[in-house]
LUMROMI-883071 format. One record per residue (C-alpha): chain; residue number from 1; x, y, z; residue in one letter. Coordinates in nm, 3 decimals. Example, Ala and Ser with C-alpha at 12.3 -4.5 7.8 and 13.67 -1.06 7.14 Angstrom:
2
- A  1  1.230  -0.450  0.780  A $
- A  2  1.367  -0.106  0.714  S $
This chain:
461
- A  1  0.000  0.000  0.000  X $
- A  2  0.118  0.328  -0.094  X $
- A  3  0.204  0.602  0.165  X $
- A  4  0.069  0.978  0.126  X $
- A  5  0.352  1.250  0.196  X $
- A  6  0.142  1.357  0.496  X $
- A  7  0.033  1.215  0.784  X $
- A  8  -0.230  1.392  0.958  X $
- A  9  -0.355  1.404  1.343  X $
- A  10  -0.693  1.412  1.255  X $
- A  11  -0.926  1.329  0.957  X $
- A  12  -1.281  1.412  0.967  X $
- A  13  -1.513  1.211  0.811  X $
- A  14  -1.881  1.396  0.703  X $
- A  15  -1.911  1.750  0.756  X $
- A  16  -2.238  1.766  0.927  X $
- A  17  -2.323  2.054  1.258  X $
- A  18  -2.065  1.763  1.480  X $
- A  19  -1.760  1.777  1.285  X $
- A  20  -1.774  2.148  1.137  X $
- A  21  -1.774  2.225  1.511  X $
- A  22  -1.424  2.042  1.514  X $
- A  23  -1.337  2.193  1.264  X $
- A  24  -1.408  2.520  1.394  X $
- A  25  -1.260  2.420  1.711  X $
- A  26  -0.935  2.280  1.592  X $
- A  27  -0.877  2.540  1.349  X $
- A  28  -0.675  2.814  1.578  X $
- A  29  -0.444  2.515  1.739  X $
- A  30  -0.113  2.516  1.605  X $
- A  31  -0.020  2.172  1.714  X $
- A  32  -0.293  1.995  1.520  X $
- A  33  -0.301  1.915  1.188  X $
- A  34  -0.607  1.806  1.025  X $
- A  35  -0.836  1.763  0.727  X $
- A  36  -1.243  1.707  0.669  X $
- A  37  -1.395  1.553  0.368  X $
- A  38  -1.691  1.570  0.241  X $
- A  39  -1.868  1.426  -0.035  X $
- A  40  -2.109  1.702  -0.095  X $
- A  41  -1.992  2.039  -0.305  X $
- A  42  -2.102  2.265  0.009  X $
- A  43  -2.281  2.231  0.379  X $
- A  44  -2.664  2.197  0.365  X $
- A  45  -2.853  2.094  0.691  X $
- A  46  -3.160  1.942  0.660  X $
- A  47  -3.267  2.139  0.308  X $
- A  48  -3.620  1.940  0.324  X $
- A  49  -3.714  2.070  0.662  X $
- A  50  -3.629  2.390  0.603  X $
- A  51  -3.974  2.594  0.687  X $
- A  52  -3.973  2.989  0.674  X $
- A  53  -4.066  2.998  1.030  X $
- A  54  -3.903  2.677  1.217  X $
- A  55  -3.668  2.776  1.518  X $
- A  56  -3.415  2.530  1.650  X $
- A  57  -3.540  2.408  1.939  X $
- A  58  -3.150  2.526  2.117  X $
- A  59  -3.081  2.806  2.190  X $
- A  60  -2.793  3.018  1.994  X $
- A  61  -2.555  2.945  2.256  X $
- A  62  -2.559  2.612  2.108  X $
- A  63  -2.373  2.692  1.824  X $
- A  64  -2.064  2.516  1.676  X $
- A  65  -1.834  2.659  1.914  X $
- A  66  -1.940  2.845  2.194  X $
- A  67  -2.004  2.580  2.498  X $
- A  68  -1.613  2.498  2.450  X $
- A  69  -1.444  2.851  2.379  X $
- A  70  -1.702  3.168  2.337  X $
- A  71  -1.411  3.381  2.242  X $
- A  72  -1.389  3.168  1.910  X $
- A  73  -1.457  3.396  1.524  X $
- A  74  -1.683  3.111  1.448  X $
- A  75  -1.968  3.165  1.686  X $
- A  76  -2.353  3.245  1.588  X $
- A  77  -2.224  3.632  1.757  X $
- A  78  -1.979  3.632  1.493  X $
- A  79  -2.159  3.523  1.213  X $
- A  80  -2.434  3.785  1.274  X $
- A  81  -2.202  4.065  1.330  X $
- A  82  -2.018  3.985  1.045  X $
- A  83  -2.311  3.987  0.793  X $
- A  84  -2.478  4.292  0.968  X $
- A  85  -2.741  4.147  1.171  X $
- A  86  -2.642  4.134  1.538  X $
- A  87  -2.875  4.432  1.623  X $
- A  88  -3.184  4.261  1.468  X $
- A  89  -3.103  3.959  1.665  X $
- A  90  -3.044  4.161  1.979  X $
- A  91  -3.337  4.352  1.970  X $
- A  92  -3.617  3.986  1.831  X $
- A  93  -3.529  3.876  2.178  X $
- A  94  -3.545  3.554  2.120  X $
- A  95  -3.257  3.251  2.228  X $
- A  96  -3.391  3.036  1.952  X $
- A  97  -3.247  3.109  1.555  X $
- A  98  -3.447  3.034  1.287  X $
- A  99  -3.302  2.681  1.088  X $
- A  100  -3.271  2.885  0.801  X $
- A  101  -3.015  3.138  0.961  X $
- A  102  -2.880  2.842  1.128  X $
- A  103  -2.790  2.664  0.797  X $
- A  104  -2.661  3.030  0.678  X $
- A  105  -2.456  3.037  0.953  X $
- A  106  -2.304  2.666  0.947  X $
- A  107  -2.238  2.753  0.558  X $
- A  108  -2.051  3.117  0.665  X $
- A  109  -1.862  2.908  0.931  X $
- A  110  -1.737  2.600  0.663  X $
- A  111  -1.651  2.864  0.415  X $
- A  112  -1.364  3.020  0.663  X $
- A  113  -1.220  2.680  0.679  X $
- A  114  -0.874  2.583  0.488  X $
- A  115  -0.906  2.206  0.653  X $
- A  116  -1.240  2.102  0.412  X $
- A  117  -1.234  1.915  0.097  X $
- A  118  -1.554  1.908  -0.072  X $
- A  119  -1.681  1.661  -0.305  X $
- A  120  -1.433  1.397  -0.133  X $
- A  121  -1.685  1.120  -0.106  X $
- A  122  -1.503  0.818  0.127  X $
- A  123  -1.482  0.470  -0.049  X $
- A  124  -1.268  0.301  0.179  X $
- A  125  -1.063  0.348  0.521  X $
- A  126  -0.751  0.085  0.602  X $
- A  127  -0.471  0.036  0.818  X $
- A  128  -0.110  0.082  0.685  X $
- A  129  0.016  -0.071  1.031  X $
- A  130  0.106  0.280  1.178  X $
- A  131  -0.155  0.502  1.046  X $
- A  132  -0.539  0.493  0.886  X $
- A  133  -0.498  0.552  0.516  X $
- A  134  -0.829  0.733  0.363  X $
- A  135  -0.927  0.672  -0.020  X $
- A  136  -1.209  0.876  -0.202  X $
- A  137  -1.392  0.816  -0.500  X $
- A  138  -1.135  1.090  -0.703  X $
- A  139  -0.895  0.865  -0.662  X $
- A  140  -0.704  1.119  -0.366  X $
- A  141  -0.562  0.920  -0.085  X $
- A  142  -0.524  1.018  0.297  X $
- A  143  -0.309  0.924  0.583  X $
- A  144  -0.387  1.003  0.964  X $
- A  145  -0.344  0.858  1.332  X $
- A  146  -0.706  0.950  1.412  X $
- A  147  -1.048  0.937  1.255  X $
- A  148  -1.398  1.139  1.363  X $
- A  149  -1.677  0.951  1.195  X $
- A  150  -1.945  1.253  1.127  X $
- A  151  -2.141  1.088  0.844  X $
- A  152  -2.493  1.165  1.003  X $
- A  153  -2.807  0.973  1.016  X $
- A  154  -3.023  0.832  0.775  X $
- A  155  -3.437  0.864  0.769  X $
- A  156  -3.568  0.550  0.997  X $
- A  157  -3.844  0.385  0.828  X $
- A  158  -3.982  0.199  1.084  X $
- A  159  -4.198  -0.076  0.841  X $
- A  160  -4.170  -0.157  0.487  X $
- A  161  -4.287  0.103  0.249  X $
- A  162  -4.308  0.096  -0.081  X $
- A  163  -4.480  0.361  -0.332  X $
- A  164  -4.456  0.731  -0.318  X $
- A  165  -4.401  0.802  0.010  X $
- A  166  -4.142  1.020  0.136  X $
- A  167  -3.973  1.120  0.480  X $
- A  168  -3.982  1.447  0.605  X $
- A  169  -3.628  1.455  0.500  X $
- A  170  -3.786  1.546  0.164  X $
- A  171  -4.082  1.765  0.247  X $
- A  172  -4.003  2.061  0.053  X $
- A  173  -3.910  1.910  -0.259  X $
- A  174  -4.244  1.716  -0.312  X $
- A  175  -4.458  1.989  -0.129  X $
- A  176  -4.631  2.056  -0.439  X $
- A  177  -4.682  1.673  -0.536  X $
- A  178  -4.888  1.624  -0.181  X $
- A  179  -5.082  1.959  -0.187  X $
- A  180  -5.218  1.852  -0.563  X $
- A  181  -5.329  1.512  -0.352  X $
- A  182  -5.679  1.445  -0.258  X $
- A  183  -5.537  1.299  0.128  X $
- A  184  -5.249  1.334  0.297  X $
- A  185  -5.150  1.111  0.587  X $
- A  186  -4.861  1.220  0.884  X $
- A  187  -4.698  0.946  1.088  X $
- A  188  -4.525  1.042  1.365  X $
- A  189  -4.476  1.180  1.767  X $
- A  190  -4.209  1.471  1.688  X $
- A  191  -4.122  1.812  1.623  X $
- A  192  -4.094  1.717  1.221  X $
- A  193  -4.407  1.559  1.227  X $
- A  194  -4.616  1.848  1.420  X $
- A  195  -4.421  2.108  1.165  X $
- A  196  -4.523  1.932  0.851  X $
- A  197  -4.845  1.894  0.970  X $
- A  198  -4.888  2.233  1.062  X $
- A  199  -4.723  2.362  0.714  X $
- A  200  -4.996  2.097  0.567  X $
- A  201  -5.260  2.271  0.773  X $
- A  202  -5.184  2.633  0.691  X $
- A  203  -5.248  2.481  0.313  X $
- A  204  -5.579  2.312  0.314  X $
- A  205  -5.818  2.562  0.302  X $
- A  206  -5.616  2.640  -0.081  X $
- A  207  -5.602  2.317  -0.152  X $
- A  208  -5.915  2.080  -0.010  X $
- A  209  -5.752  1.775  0.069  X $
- A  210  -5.797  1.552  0.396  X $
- A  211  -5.562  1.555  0.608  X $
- A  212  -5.481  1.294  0.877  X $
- A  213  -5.189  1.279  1.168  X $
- A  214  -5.118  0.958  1.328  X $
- A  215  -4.923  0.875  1.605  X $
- A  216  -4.851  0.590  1.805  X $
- A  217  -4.791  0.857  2.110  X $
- A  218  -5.053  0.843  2.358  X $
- A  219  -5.029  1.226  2.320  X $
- A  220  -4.905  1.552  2.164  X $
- A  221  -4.684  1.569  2.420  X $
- A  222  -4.415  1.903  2.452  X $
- A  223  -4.048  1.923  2.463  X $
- A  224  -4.006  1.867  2.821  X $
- A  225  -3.717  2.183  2.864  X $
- A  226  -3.775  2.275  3.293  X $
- A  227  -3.421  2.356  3.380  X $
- A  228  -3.370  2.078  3.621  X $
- A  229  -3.386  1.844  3.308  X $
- A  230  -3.184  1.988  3.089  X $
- A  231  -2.948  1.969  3.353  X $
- A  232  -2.945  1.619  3.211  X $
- A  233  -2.760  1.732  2.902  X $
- A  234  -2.444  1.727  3.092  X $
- A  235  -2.100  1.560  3.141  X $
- A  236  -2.196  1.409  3.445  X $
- A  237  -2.540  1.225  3.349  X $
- A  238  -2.329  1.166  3.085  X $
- A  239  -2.135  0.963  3.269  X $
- A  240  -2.404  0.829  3.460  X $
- A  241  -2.560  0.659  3.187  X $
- A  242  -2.316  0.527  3.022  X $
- A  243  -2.161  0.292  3.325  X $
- A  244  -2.529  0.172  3.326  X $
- A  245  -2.553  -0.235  3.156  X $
- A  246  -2.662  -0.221  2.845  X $
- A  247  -3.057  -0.376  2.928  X $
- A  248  -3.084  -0.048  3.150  X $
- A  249  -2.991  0.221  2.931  X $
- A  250  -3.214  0.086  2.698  X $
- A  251  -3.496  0.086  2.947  X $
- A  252  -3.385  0.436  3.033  X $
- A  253  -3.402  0.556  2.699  X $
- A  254  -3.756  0.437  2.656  X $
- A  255  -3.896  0.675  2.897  X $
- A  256  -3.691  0.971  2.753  X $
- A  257  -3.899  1.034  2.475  X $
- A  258  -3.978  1.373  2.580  X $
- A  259  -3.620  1.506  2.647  X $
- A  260  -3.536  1.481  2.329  X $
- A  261  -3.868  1.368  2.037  X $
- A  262  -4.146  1.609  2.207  X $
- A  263  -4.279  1.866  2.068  X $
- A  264  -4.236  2.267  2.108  X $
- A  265  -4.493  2.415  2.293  X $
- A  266  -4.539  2.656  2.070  X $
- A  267  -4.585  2.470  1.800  X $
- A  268  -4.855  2.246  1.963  X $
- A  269  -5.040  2.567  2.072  X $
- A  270  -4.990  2.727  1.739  X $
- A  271  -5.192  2.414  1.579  X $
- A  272  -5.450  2.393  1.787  X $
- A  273  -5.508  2.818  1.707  X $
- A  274  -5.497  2.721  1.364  X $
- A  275  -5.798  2.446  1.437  X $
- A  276  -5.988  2.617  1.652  X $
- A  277  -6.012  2.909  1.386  X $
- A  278  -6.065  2.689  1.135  X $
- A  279  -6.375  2.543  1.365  X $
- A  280  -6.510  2.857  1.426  X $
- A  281  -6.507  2.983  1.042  X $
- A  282  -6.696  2.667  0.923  X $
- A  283  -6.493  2.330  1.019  X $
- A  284  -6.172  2.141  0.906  X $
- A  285  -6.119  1.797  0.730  X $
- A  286  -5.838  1.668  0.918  X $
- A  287  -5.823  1.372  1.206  X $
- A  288  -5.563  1.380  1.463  X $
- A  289  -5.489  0.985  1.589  X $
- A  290  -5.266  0.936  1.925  X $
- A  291  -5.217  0.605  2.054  X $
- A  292  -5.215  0.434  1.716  X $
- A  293  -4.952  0.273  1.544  X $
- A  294  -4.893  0.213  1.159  X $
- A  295  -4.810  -0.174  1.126  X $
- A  296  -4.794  -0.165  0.755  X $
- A  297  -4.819  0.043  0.449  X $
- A  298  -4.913  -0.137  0.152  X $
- A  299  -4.930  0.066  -0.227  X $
- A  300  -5.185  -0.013  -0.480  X $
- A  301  -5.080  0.183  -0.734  X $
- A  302  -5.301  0.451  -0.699  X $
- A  303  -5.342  0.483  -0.256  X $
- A  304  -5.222  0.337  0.022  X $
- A  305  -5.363  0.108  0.290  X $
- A  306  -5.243  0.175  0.656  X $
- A  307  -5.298  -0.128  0.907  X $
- A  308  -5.358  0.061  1.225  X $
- A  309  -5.337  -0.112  1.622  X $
- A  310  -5.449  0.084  1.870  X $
- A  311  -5.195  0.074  2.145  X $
- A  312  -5.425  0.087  2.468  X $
- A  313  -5.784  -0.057  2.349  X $
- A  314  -5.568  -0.333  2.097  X $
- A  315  -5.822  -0.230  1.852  X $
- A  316  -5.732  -0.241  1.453  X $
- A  317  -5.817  -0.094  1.167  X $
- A  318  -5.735  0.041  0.816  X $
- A  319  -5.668  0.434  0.719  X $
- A  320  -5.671  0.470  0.294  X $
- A  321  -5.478  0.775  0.187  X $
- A  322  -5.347  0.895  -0.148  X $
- A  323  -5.042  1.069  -0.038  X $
- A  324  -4.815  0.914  0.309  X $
- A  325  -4.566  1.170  0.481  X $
- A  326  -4.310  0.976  0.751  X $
- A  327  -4.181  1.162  1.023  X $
- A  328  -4.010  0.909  1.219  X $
- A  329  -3.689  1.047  1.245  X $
- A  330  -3.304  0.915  1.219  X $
- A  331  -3.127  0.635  1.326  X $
- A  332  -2.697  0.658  1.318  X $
- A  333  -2.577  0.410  1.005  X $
- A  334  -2.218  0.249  0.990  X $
- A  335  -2.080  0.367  0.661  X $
- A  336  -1.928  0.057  0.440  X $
- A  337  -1.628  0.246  0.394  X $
- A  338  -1.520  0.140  0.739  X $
- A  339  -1.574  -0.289  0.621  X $
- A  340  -1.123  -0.283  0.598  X $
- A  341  -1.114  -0.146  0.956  X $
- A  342  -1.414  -0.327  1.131  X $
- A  343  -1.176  -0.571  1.327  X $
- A  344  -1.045  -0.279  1.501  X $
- A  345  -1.362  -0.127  1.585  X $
- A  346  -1.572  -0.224  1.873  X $
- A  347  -1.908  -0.353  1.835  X $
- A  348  -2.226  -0.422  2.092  X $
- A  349  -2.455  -0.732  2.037  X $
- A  350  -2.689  -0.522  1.778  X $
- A  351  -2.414  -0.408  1.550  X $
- A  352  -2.410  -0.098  1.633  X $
- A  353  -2.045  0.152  1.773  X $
- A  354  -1.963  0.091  2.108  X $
- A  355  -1.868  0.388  2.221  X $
- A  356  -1.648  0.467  2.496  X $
- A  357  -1.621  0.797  2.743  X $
- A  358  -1.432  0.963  2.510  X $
- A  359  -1.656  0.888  2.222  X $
- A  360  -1.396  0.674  2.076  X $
- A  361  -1.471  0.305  1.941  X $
- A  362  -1.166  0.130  1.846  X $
- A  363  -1.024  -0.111  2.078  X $
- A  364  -0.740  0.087  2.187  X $
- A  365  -0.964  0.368  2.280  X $
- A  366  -0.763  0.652  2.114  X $
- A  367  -0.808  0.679  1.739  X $
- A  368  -1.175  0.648  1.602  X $
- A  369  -1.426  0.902  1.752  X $
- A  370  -1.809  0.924  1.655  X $
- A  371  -2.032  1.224  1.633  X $
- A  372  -2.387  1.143  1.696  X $
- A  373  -2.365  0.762  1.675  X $
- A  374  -2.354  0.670  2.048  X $
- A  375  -2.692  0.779  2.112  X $
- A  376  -2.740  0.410  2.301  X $
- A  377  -2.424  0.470  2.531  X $
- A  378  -2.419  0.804  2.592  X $
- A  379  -2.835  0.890  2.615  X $
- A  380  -3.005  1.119  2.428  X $
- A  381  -2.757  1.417  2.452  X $
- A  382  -2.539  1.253  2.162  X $
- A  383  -2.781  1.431  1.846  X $
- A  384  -2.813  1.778  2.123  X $
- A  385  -2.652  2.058  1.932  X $
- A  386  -2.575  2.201  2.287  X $
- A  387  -2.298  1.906  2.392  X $
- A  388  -2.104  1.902  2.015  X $
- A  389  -1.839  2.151  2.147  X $
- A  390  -1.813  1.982  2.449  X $
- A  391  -1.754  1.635  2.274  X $
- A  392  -1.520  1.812  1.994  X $
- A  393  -1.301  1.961  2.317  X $
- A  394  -1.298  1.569  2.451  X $
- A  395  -1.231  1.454  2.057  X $
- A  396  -0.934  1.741  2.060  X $
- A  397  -0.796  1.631  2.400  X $
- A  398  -0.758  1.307  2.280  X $
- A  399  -0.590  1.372  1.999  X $
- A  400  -0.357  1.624  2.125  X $
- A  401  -0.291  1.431  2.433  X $
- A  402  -0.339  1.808  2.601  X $
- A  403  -0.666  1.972  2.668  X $
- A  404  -0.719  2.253  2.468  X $
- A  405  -1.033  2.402  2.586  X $
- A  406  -1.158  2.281  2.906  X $
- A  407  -1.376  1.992  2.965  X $
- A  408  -1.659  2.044  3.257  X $
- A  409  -1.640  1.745  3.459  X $
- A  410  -1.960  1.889  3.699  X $
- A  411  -2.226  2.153  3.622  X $
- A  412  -2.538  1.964  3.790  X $
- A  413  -2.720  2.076  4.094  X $
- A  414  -2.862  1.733  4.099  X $
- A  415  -2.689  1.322  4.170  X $
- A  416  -2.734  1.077  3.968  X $
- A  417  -2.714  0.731  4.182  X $
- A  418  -2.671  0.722  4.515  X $
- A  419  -2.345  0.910  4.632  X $
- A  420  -2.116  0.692  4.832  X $
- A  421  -2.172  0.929  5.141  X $
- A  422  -2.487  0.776  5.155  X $
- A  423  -2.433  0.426  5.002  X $
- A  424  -2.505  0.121  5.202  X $
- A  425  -2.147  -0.024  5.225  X $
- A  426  -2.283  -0.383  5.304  X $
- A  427  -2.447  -0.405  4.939  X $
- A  428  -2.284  -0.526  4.642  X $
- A  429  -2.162  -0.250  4.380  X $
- A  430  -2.410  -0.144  4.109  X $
- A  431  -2.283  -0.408  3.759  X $
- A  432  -2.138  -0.130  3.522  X $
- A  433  -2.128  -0.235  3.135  X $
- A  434  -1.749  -0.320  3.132  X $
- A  435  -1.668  -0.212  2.788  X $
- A  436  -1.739  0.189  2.851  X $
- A  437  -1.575  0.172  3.262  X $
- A  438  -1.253  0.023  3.145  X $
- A  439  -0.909  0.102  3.022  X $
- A  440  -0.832  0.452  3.103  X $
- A  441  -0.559  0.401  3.353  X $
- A  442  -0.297  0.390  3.038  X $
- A  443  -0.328  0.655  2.777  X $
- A  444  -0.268  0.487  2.429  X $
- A  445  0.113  0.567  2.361  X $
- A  446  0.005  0.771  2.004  X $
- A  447  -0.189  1.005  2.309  X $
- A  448  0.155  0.928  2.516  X $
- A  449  0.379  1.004  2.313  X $
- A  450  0.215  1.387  2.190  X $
- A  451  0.130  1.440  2.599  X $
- A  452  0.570  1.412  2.620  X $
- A  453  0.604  1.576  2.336  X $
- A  454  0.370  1.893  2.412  X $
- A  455  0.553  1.895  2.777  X $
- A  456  0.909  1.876  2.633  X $
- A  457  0.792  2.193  2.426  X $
- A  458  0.633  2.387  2.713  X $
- A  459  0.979  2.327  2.926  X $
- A  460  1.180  2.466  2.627  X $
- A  461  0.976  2.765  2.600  X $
């Protein structure tokens, strides 16, 4: 196998909101030398969700960089000072961006960057013995000690589908196709689904067709965002949940559903204004289901057929629509360009990254890092905008053996467990998953060896 000239520190994989923000954050630091690819010609977030009016549901402080260094040139603050609209921020009052300026500002940040290579799409990764070697479909070839996996998620279709449905992942770009529809169906619990149904809404009284929302929720229910929970979305949960076994994080993540799939309030309340106007001036042709789940979809060429079971009276039936909308969100994929490496990645019973504390996944724990696939080890901060500068400072500290910006080990009011002040000392200790407690005593000597390294430097200075 061929060597590249260079060797890098770091190569990023994807260029989604996760590694742009290490990008960002590894851009001013003299001792690292890295490089992103991407296989797309520019950054675009979401393009098929991307409503005039939809907020994220973070606020701004959120942003790429912030949370890990808020003097950085490639916060939100910079990007709207820079392109004139600070003031107009300042004076919406309002901690929430719209997704379009989001996307703007993701797009201003990835265009400051000399570490990106667009329309670098990754074919294969191997192992040259010393160093990951990177190949993309140009032909161009890449050598580094460290990889950060941020190829995103793909839609989660959770039954077999065929016809023309779409995900909400494609809203916008076959808008028109539903509105000339004589039904339109929604399935799903989330903030996608309640905005596509509330774009849908805003459109029927043009249009005339019926319009149905199903989910297998037993409510509407909001974004659950009181402060003491979103303490939650912090190092120390963190850390909490992942030491759990494996059976009860999954439990735990069961009953999460509102930290993280609910609803905006403001959204909920902003369809129900809609339908109670809509009542008032002469009624509305649209059903709102809860509790009911779609078992299968099944196309006849012309509609489709959804099986329906009720999840509380076990009751079935049959919904016939001529358009189907899913909005059941993401799940993290393992890209096949990773099938040369997978021996020296670690895997859990399902198939899925095991993820360790410091989002790494390779069996020496120091070179392969994932953005927003360790969702089932690390809880339902992994896909939060709000921790991806503090797991691209953890990423960085890794790689540099030195910590760059600083890590918050504690920020919680709250415990999580029983603290050993109060433990009973005659009980057994709580069984931890082994595979995300162990093997942190020993840095990996490529982490050794640039911890001596960066010392022997700050003693010569």
């Amino acid at each position: 196998m061929s060597r590249p000239a260079t060797t890098h520190d770091l190569i990023g994989i994807g260029l989604g909101p996760f590694n742009l923000g290490l990008a960002c954050l590894g851009h001013p630091l003299d001792d690292l030398d890295a490089v992103f690819l991407e296989a797309a010609d520019g950054f675009s977030w979401h393009p098929g969700m991307m409503l005039p009016d939809a907020t994220l549901q973070v606020p701004f402080l959120a942003d790429l960089v912030t949370m890990a260094d808020p003097t950085s040139p490639f916060s939100y603050l910079a990007f709207l000072k820079d392109v004139g609209r600070l003031y107009p921020f300042y004076i919406r009052e309002s901690f929430y961006p719209l997704r379009r300026e989001y996307d703007d500002y993701c797009r201003w940040a990835a265009e400051r960057l000399d570490t990106v290579r667009w329309g670098e799409r990754v074919v294969a990764v191997e192992h040259d013995g010393d160093a990951y070697v990177v190949r993309s479909a140009t032909g161009r070839t890449w050598r580094g000690r460290h990889l950060a996996l941020g190829t995103g998620t793909a839609p989660r279709m959770p039954f077999d589908v065929d016809g023309p449905a779409l995900h909400s992942a494609d809203y916008l770009s076959r808008k028109d196709d539903l509105l000339a529809s004589g039904s339109v169906t929604v399935v799903g619990s989330g903030q996608s689904a309640a905005e596509v149904y509330a774009d849908l809404l805003a459109e029927q009284e043009h249009h005339g067709f019926e319009l149905t929302w199903v989910t297998r929720s037993p409510r509407f229910f909001p974004m659950e965002y009181t402060k003491l929970t979103l303490e939650m979305t912090s190092p120390e949960w963190s850390s909490y949940f992942q030491a759990l076994p494996a059976p009860r994080r999954a439990e735990a993540q069961r009953g999460q559903a509102a930290l993280s799939k609910g609803i905006s309030s403001e959204t909920i309340n902003a369809i129900y204004d809609e339908l109670y106007r809509r009542e008032a001036s002469g009624g509305v042709d649209t059903t709102l289901l809860t509790a009911t789940e779609v078992t299968t979809a099944r196309w006849d060429g012309e509609r489709y057929t959804l099986d329906l079971r009720h999840t509380e009276q076990q009751a079935t039936g049959a919904l016939r629509t001529d358009s189907l909308v899913l909005a059941t969100g993401y799940a993290p994929r393992v890209p096949e360009f990773l099938q040369p490496v997978r021996d020296r990645i670690r895997w859990d019973e399902q198939g899925r990254f095991l993820a360790g504390p410091t989002f790494a996944v390779d069996h020496a724990d120091a070179e392969v890092f994932v953005q927003n696939a360790e969702e089932h080890t690390h809880g339902f901060v992994a896909p939060d905008l709000g921790m991806g500068a503090m797991r691209s400072s953890v990423i960085l500290s890794q790689v540099l053996g030195r910590e760059p910006y600083a890590v918050e080990k504690r920020i919680a009011f709250q415990e999580w467990g029983i603290p050993d002040r109060y433990r009973d000392q005659a009980a057994p200790p709580v069984e931890a998953s082994p595979p995300l407690v162990e093997g942190r005593a020993q840095r990996h000597p490529l982490v050794e060896e640039r911890a001596q390294r960066a010392s022997r430097d700050q003693v010569s200075r």
